[in-house]
C-alpha positions as a printed Julia matrix, in Angstrom:
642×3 Matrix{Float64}:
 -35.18   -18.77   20.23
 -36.57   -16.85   17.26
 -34.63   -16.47   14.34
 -33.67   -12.96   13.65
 -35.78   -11.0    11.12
 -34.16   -10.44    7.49
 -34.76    -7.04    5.01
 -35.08    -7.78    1.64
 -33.35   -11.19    2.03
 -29.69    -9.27    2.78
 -29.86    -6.79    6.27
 -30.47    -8.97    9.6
 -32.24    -6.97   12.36
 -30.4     -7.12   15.92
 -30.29    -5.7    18.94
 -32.69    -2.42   19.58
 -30.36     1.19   19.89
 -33.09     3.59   20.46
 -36.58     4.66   19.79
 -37.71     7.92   18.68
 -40.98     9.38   17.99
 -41.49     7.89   14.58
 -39.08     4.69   14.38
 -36.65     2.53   15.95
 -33.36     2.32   15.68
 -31.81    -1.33   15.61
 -28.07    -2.99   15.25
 -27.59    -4.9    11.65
 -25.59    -6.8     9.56
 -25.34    -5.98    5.69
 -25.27   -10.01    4.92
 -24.07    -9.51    1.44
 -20.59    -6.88    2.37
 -20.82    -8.34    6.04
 -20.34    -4.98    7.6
 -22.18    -3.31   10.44
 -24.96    -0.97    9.8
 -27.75     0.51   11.81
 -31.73    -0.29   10.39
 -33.89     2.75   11.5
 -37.81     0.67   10.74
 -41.01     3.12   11.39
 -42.85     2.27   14.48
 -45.22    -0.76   13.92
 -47.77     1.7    15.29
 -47.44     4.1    12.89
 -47.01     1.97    9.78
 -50.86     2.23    8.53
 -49.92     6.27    8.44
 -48.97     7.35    5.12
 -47.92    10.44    6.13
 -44.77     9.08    7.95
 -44.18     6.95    5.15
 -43.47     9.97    3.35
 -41.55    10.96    6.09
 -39.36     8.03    5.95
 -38.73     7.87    2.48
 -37.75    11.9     2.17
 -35.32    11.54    4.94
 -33.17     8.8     2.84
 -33.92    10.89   -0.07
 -32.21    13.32    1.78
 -29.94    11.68    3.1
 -28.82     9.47    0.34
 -28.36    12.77   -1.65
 -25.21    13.97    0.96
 -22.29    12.86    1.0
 -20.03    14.26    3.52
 -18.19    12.48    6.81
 -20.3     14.98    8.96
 -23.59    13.09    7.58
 -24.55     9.93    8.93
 -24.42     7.87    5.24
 -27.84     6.41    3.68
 -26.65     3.26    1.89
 -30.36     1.49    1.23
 -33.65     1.47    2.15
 -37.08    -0.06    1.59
 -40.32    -2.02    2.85
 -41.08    -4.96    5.02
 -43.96    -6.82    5.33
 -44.65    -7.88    8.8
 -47.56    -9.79   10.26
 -49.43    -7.9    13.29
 -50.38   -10.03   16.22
 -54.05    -9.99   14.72
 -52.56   -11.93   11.64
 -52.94    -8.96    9.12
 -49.38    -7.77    7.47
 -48.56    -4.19    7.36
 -46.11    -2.95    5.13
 -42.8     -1.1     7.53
 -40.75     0.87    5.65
 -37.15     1.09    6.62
 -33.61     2.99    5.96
 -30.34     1.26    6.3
 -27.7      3.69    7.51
 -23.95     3.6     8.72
 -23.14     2.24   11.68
 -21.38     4.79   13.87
 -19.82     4.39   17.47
 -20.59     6.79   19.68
 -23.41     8.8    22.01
 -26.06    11.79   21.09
 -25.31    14.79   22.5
 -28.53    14.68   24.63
 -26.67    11.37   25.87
 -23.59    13.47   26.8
 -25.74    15.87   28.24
 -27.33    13.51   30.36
 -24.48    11.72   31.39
 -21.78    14.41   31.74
 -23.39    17.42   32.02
 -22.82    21.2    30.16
 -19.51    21.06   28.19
 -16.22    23.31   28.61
 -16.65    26.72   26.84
 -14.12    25.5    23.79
 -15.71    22.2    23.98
 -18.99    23.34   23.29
 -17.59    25.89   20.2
 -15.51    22.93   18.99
 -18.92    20.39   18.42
 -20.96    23.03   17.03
 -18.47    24.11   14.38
 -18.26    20.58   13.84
 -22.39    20.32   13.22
 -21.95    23.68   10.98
 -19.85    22.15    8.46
 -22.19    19.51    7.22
 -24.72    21.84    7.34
 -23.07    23.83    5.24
 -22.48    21.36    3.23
 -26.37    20.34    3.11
 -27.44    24.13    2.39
 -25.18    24.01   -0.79
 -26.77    21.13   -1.88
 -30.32    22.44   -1.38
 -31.3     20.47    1.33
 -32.45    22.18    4.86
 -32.63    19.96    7.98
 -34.87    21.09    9.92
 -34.72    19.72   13.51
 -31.4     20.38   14.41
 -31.28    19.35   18.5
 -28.89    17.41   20.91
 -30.7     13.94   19.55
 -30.17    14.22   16.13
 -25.76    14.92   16.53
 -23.21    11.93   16.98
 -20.37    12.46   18.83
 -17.99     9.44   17.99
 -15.1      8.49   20.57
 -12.61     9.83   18.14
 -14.36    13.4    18.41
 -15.94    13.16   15.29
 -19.55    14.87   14.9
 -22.25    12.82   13.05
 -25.35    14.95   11.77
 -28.07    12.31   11.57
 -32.06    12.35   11.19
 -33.25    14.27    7.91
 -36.69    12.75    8.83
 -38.41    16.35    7.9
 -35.36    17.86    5.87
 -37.02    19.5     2.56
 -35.25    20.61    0.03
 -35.12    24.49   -0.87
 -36.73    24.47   -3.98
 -39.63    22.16   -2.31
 -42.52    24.98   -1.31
 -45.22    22.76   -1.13
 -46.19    20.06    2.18
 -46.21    20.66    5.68
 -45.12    24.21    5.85
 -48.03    25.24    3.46
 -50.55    23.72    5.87
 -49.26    25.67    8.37
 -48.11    22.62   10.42
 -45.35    23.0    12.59
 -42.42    20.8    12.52
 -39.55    20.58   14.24
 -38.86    19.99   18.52
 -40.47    23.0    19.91
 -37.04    24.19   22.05
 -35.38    24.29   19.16
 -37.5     25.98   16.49
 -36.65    29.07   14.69
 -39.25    32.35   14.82
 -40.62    31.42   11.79
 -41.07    27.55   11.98
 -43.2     28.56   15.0
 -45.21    31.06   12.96
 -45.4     28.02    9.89
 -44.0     29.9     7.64
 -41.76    28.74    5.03
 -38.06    27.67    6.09
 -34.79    28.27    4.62
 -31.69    27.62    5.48
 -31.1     30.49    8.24
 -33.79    28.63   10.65
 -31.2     25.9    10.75
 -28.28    28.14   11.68
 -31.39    28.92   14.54
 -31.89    25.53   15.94
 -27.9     24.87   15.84
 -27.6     28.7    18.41
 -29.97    26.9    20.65
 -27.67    23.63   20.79
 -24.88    25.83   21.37
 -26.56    27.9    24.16
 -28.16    24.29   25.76
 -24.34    22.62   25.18
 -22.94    25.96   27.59
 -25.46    26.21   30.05
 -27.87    22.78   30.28
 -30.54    24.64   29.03
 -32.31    25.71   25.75
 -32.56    29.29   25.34
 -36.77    28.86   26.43
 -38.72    26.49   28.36
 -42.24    26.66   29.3
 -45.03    24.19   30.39
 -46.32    23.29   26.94
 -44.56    22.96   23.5
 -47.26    25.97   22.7
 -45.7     28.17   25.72
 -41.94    27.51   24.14
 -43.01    28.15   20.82
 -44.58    31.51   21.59
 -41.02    32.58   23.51
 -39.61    32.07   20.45
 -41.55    34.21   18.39
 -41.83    37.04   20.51
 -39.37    37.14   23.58
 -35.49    37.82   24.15
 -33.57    34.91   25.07
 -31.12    35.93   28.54
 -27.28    35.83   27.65
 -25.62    32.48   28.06
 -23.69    33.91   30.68
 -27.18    35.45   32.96
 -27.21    30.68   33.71
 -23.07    30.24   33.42
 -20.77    33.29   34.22
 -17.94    31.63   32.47
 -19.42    32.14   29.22
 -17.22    34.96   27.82
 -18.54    37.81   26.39
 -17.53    36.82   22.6
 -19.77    33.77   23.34
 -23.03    36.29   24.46
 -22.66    38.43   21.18
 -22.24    35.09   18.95
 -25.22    33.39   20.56
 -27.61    36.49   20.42
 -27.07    37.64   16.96
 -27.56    33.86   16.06
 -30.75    34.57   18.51
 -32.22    37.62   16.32
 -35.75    36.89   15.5
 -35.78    38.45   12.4
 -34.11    36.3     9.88
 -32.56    38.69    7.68
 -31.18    40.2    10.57
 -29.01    37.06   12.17
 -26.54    34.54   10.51
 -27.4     34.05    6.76
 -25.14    31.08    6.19
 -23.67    28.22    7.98
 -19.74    29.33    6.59
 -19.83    32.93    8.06
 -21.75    31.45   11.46
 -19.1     28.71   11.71
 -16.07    31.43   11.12
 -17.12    33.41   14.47
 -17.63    30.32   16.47
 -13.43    29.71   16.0
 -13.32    33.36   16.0
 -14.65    33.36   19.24
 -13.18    29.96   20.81
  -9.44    31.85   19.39
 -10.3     35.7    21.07
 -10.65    36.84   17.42
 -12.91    39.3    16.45
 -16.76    38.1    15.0
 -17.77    38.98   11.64
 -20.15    41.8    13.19
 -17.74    43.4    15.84
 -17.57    46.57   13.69
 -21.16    47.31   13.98
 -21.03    49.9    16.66
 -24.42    50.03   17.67
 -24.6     46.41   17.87
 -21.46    45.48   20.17
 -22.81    48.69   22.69
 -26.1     46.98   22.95
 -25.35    43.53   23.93
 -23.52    44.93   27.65
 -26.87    47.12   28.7
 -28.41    43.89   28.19
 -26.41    42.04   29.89
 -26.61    44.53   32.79
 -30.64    44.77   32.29
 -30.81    40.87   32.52
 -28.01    40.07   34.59
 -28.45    37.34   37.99
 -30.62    38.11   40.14
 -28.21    37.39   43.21
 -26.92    41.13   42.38
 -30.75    42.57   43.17
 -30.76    44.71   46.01
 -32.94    43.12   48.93
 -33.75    46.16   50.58
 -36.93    47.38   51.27
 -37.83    51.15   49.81
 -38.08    53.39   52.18
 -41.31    54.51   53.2
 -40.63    58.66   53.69
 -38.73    58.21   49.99
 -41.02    55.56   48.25
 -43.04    56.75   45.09
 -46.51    57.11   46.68
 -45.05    59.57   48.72
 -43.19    61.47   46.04
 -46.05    61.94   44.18
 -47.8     63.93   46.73
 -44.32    66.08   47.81
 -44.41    67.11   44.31
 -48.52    67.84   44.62
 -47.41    70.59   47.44
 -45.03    72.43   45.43
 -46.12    75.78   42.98
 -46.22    75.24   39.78
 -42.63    76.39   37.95
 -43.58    79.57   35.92
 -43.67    78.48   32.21
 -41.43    79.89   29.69
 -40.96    79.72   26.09
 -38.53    77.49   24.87
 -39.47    77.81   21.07
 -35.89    79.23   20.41
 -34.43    76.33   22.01
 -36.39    73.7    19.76
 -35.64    75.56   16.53
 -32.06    76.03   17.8
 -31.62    72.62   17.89
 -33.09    71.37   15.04
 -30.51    73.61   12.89
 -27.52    72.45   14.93
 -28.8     68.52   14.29
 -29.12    69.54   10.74
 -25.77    70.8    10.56
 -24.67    68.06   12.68
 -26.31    65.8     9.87
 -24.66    67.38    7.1
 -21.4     67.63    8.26
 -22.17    63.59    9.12
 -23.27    63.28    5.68
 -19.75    64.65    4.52
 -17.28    62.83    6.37
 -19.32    59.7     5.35
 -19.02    60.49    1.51
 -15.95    61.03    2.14
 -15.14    58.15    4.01
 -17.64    55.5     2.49
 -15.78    52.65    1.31
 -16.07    50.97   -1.89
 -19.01    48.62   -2.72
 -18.2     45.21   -2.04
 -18.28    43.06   -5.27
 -19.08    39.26   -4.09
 -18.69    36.21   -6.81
 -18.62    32.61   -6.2
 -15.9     30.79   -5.83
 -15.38    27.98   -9.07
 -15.22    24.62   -7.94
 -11.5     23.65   -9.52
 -11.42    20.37   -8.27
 -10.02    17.92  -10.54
  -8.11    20.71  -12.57
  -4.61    21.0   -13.39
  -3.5     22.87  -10.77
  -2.01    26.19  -12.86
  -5.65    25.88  -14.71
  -7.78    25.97  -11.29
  -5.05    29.38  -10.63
  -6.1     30.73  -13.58
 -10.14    30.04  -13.05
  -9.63    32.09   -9.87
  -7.47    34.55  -10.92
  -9.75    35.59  -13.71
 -12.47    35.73  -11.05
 -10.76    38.57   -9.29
  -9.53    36.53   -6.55
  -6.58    35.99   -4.86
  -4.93    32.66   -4.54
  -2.84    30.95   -1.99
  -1.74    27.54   -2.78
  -1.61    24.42   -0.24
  -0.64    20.97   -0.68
  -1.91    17.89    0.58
  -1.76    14.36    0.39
  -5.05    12.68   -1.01
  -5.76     8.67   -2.16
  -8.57    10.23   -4.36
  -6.95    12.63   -6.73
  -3.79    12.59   -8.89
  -0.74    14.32   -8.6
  -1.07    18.15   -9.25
  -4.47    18.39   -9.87
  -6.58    20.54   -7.35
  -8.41    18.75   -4.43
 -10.49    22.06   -3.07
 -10.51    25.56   -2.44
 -11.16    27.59    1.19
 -13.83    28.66    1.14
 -15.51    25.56   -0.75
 -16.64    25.94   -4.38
 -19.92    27.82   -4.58
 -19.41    29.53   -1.82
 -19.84    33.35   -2.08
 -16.85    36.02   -1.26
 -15.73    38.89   -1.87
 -13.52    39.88   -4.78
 -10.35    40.21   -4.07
 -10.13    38.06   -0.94
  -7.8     35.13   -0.53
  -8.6     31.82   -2.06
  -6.57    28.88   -0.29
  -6.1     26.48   -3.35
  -5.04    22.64   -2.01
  -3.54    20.86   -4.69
  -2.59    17.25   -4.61
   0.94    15.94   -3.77
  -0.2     12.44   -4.24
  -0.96     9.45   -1.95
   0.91     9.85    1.04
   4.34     7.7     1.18
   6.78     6.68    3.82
  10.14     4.77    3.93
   9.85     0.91    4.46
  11.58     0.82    8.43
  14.66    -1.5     9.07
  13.13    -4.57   10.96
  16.14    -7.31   10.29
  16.97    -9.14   12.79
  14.05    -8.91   15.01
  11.45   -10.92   16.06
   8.7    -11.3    13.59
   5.69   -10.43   15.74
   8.08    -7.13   17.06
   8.51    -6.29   13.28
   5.25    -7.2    12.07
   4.12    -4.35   15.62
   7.15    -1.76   14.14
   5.59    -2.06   10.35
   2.04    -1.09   11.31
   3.08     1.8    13.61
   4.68     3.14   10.49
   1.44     3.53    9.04
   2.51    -0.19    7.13
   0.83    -3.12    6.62
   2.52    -5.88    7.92
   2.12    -8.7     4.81
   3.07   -12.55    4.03
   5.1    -14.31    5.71
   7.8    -15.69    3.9
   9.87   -18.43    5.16
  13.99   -19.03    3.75
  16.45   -21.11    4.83
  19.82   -19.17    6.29
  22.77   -20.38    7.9
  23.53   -18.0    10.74
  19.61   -16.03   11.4
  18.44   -17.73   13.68
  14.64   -19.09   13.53
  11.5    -16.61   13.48
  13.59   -13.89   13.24
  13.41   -11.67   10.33
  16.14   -11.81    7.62
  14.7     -8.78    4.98
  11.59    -7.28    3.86
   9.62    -7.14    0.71
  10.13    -3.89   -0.89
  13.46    -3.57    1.13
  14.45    -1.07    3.94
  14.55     2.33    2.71
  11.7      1.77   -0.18
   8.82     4.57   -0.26
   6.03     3.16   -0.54
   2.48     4.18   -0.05
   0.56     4.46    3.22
  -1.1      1.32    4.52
   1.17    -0.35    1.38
   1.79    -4.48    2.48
   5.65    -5.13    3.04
   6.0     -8.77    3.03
   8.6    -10.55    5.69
  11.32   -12.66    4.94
  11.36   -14.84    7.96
  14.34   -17.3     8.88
  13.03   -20.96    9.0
  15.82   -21.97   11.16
  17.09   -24.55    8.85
  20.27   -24.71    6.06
  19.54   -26.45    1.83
  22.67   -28.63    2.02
  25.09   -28.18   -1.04
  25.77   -30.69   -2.84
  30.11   -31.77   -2.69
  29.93   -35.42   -4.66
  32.67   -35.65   -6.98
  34.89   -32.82   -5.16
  37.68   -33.87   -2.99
  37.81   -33.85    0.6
  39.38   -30.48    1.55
  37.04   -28.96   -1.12
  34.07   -30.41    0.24
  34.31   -29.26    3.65
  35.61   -25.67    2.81
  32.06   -25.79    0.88
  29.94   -26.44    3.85
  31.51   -25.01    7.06
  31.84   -21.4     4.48
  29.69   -18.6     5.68
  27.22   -19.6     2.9
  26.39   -22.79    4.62
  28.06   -22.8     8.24
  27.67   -26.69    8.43
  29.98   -29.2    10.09
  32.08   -31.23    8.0
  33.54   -35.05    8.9
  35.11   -37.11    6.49
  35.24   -40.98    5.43
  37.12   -43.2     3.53
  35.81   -45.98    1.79
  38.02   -48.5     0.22
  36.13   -48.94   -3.27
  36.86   -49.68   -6.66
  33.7    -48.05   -8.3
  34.26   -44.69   -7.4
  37.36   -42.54   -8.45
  39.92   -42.15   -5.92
  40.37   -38.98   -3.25
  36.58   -37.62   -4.48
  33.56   -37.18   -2.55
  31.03   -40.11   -3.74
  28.59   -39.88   -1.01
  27.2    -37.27    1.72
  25.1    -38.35    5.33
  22.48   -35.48    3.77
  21.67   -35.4    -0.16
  22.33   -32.22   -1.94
  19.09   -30.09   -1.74
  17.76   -31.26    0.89
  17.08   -29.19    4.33
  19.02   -29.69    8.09
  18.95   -27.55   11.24
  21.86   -24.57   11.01
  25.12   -26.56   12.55
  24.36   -29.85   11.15
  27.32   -31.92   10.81
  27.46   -33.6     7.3
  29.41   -36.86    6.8
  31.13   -37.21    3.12
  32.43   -40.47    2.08
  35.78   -40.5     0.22
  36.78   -43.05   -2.16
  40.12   -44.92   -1.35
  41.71   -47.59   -3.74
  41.94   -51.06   -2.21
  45.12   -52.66   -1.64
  45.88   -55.06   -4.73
  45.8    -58.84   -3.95
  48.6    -61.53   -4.45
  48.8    -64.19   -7.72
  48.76   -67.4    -6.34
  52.46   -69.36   -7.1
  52.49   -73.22   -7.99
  54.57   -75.67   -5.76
  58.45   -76.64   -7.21
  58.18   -80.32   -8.33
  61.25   -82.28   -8.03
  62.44   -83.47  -11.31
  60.4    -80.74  -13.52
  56.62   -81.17  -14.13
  55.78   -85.02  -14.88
  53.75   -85.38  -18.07
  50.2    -87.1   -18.33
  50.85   -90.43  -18.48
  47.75   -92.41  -21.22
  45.11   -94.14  -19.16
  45.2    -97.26  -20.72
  44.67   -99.45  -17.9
  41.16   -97.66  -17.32
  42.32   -95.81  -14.48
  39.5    -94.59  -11.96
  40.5    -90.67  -10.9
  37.33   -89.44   -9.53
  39.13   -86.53   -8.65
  37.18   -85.79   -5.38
  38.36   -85.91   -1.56
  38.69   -89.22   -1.18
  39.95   -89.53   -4.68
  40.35   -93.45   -4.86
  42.98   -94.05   -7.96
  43.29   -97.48   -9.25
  46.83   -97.75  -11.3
  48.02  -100.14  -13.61
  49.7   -101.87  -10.78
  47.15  -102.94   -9.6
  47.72  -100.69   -6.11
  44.81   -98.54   -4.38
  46.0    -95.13   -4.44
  43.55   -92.47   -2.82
  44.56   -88.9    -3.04
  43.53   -86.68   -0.4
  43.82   -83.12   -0.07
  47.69   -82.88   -0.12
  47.34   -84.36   -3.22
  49.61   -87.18   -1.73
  49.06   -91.09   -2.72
  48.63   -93.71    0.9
  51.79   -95.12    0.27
  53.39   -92.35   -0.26
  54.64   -93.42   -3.77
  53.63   -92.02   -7.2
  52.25   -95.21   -9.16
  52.88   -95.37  -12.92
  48.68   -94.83  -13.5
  48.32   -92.41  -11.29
  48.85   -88.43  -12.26
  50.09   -86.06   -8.7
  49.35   -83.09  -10.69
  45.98   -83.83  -11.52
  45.31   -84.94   -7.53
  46.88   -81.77   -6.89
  44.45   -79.73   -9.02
  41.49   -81.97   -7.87
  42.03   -81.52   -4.29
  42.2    -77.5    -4.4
């Protein structure tokens, strides 16, 4: 198996997610942060083309330049050198993006077909804001189409592909060579004609999304890329509702003023065209409804263009067609002509009176000049300072609060509309201002399970932390005793709270040198909840009615219940003095040995005497003959034999 190829020593190529016209798109792993990212590489084919080199590197120029959670994030990029099949290398450039779940919207097209009327509205005003965003930063896209928009299973929409973006400033390149760029359904009037783009031939493209997302269909089609281009340029797209009749009429007006082919005449930013796409998903009115000339136009050409299921089938008669008309009318005399000077000049003074009384009312009625500034960007600011920045603007201020990891405490996160944005003076600014990191209270989780309260923690927007195992007498094991800050803390979201788990086992106190009825009110007490036996030991060494030893040593660990034997010293009873024997007579003295008596003192004990007799004293200390001889002493037999 072949070892998988390796950017720049850190991004490992995987498993192929698409191919485009100009590069592929594969599955990678950033080997240094170990996180998931996707590797778009230019075609091998293309590769020996500077011009989509270029290409390449101005999209994560582009790219790398936005950041906003609508843009599909540019974290590196660079070049490869590969070896062709011939042997020869060939330098690929490449991009490494973010990794994002999800499917294209031609994918959802494709799959699912056209979306629900409020989906549809809902995506594009979710393409709109990063656009916006994009605009303000002086970069146009471009080639806006289903392809080049994310839609993540959480609902989230991912602009992606700034492959031919150009920033605003940026006259010079393909639009000065009169090369057309873009995908032909989806080019504005004047990318067809190669003239120079702006911003407003995105808000273009994004109308045809919309109109393709509501009825399957861009707003033209033709047999050639040439054929759709010219449609744009010079003919009127139907209504959106001529392919689906639930399109609401809201939806036609939107779409064709964001259809207008003259570019002053449409949507001239991506705020304003996102406002009457909720407008019109929430039966509001659009930013244009008050044009009066405007709203009466869109129904006749709605009826002009309407299905062609409501044509009449019938065939004209022949007795009434126009052929025969035209010759009725040849048969007739000629009406007698008159002079209808007075009528003309009649006229003309009543329109001019008309005109001036017109002229009047609208003096009269003309409303002020609308002032427009642009909104300071406060964020960061104290939040009475930010107030005062737009105060002093001539704008009026509504203030919001809002959580945020990012910025401190009562300083200002944003403004609606965004900063740089123009409005008019006057209007309401919405200021958010921070309340801090969002905090909750630590939950009570004692006495359950540890995996239930480790579950209970992280529904609590928690992070379930260590595990920390104690001794207790009466919890029983794996069950939780307390957490780490303690029920009823705030703490911050996604803050670790530690759990205090019960081990299932009891430290055994230590009782030596305490009496009995002490010892075991020690360890069957709620502090301990041990059985207690007791002992006694008849000892010397150890002082009387105390503890002196325990079946477990103090400190060290038994299962909750244990039963603990203490030892308790008891005095011994006191032995007897031994008492010498009465002796007839009193105690005999030592007689002298001077007849060289023999006592050898053992058990036979022979004992020669003076008299001459053989005297042996056995245990008894008793002589044979049962007579004391003169030489002889009974005493010291006596001692001899015990």
């Amino acid at each position: 198996m072949n070892e998988p190829k390796v950017l720049s020593g850190r991004y490992e190529v995987r498993a192929l997610l698409g191919r485009g016209g100009m590069a592929e798109v594969h599955e990678g792993v950033d080997n240094r942060l170990g996180r998931r990212v996707a590797i778009k590489l230019l075609r091998s084919d293309l590769a020996r083309d500077p011009s989509f080199h270029t290409r390449l590197k101005r999209e994560a120029q582009s790219a790398a330049g936005l950041n906003h959670p609508g843009i599909v994030a540019v974290y590196d990029s660079g070049e490869e050198d590969f070896v062709e099949t011939g042997g020869s290398t060939v330098s690929v450039p490449f991009i490494v993006m973010e990794y994002v779940e999800g499917q294209t919207l031609r994918e959802v097209l494709n799959e699912h077909g056209t979306l629900t009327i409020d989906e549809a509205l809902n995506v594009v005003a979710g393409v709109l804001a990063p656009l916006e965003y994009s605009h303000r930063n002086g970069i146009v896209h471009r080639d806006i189409k289903p392809a080049n928009v994310m839609l993540t299973p959480e609902g989230d929409i991912k602009v992606m592909d700034f492959g031919i973006a150009r920033a605003l400033k940026d006259n010079s390149g393909l639009t000065q060579t009169q090369s057309v760029v873009g995908t032909a359904q989806y080019l504005s009037p004047e990318q067809a004609r190669g003239e120079v783009v702006d911003a407003r031939s995105d808000l273009y493209s994004t109308a045809c999304l919309l109109y393709e997302l509501l009825v399957g269909r861009p707003p033209f089609v033709g047999d050639s890329q040439l054929a759709v281009a010219y449609q744009h340029v010079g003919e009127t797209p139907k209504p959106p509702s001529f392919y689906n009749p639930n399109v609401p009429p809201a939806v036609d007006r939107l779409l064709l003023h964001a259809l207008l082919k003259d570019r002053d005449e449409r949507y001239q930013d991506a705020y304003i065209f996102r406002e009457d796409v909720l407008a019109a998903r929430d039966g509001r009115p659009l930013s244009f409804d008050d044009d009066v000339d405007r709203t009466q136009a869109f129904p006749m050409a709605g009826a002009m263009m309407g299905p062609p299921q409501y044509a009449q089938d019938a065939e004209p008669d022949p007795e009434t067609g126009a052929v025969s008309t035209i010759m009725a009318k040849q048969d007739e005399p000629p009406p007698p002509r008159r002079s209808r000077a007075w009528i003309w000049i009649g006229s003309i003074f009543v329109l001019l009176a008309l005109a001036a009384v017109a002229l009047w009312v609208y003096e009269i009625n003309k409303p002020p000049d609308i002032i427009q500034v642009e909104v300071t960007d406060v964020a960061n600011m104290d939040a009475d300072e930010a107030e005062s920045a737009l105060i002093q603007q001539g704008l009026r201020v509504d203030r919001d609060e809002s959580y945020s990891e990012d910025v401190d405490e009562g300083k200002a996160i944003k403004t609606d509309p965004p900063g740089g944005q123009r409005v008019e003076q006057d209007s309401v600014v919405k200021l958010i201002i921070s309340s801090g990191p969002e905090s909750v209270k630590v939950p009570d989780v004692s006495g359950k399970a540890e995996e239930d309260a480790r579950k209970i923690l992280n529904d609590g927007k928690l992070q379930a932390g260590t595990h920390i195992s104690q001794n207790s007498p009466d919890v029983e094991k794996g069950v939780v005793i307390e957490t780490k800050p303690g029920t009823g803390s705030e703490v911050d979201v996604d803050s670790n709270v530690d759990l205090v788990v019960s081990s299932g086992m009891v430290e055994v106190p230590d009782v030596t040198g305490k009496s009995a009825k002490e010892a075991c009110k020690i360890l069957e007490g709620d502090d301990y909840q041990l059985g207690c036996k007791t002992e006694e030991v008849e000892t010397d060494e150890e002082e009387e009615k105390k503890v002196f030893e325990q079946s477990s040593a103090g400190g060290s660990d038994v299962k909750q219940g244990s039963e603990i034997t203490v030892k308790v010293a008891k005095k011994p009873p006191e032995e007897p003095s031994p008492t010498m024997p009465s002796i007839p007579g009193g105690m005999p003295t030592s007689p002298s040995d001077d007849g060289g008596s023999d006592d050898s003192g053992n058990t036979n004990g022979n004992d020669n005497g003076n008299d001459g007799k053989n005297d042996k004293g056995n245990k008894n200390g008793k002589d044979d003959d049962n007579a004391i001889g003169g030489g002889d002493s009974w005493f010291n037999g006596f001692s001899d034999a015990n």
